[in-house]
N, C-alpha and C positions, 0 to 999 in steps of 0.2 A: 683789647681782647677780641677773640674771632667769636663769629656769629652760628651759631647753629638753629640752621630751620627747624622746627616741630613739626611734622607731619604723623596722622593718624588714618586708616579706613573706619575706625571706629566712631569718628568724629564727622560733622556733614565738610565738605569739600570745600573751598574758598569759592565764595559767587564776585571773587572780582580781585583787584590786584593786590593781594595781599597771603601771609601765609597765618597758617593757625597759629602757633607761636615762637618766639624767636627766644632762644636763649643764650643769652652773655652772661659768661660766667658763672654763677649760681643761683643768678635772675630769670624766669621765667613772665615772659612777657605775652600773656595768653591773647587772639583778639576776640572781636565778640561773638557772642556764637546766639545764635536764633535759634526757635525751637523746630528743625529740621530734623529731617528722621537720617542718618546716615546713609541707609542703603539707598533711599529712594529720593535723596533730597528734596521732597515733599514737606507740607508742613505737618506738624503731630495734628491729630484729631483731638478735638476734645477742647476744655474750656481752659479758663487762664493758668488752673491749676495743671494739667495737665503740660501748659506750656513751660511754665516755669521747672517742672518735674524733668523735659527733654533739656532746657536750657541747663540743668546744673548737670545732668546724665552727658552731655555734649565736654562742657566748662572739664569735667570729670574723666574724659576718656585724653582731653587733650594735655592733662596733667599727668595722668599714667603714661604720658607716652613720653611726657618729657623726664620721667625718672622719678616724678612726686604725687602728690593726691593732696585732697581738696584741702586738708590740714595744715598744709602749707602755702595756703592762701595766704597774704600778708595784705592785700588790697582787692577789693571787689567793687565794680561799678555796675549800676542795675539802674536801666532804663523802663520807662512803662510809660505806653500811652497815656495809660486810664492809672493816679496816682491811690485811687480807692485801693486797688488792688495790693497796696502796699502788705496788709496785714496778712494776705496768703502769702507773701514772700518769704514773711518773718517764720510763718507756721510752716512753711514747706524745709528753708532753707535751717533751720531746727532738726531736719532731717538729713541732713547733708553734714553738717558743720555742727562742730563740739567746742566747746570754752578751752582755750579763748580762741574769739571771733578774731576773725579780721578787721580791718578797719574797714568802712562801707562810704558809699554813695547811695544814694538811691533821687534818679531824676527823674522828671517831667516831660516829654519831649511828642511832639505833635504827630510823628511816624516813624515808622522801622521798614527795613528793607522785607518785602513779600509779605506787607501787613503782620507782621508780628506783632504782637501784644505787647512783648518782653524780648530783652535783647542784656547779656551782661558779660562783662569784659573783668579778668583777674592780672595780678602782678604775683608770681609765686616765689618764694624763694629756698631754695633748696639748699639741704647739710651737707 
């Protein structure tokens, strides 16, 4: 099967060699997206929740672009520094995503690229 790049302006830009997401077939292969503001590739202002709020608004622009939206998540991995934070996830991402959920990860991991807090990567797969 041939490979189709995802690309969005909607979404912050690839800070290294990679593209936003690759789709084979009906597979949607999102990568991770930090909580970056698009236009300015800066980070969002504001606290974890704030961050976790651009990283699903990012995860989201790079699935409309590929033909689907967040509904057709089928796998989601979510990184955090700090694992406290775990329970804004649940309470944010409540707001993003309807039953049924996706299947999840949620890791531990000691830093993110330009000190993100949160960093989270989808598999989508589309009708």
């Amino acid at each position: 099967m041939a490979r189709e790049i995802i690309r969005t302006d909607k979404a912050p830009q690839a800070i290294g060699t990679y593209s936003q997401a690759v789709k084979v077939g009906s597979t949607v292969y999102m990568s991770g997206q930090i909580p970056l503001v698009p236009e300015t590739m800066e980070m969002v202002e504001g606290d974890i929740e704030s961050q976790i709020r651009r990283v699903f608004d990012n995860l989201q622009a790079v699935a409309r672009a590929a033909g689907g939206d967040l509904k057709d998540v089928a796998k989601l991995n979510i990184f955090l520094t700090d694992l406290s934070n775990f329970a804004t996830v649940n309470q944010v991402m409540a707001e993003y995503f309807q039953e049924p959920y996706p299947a999840r990860a949620a890791i531990g991991v000691a830093s993110l690229p330009k000190d993100a807090q949160v960093e989270m990567d989808a598999v989508m797969k589309l009708e």
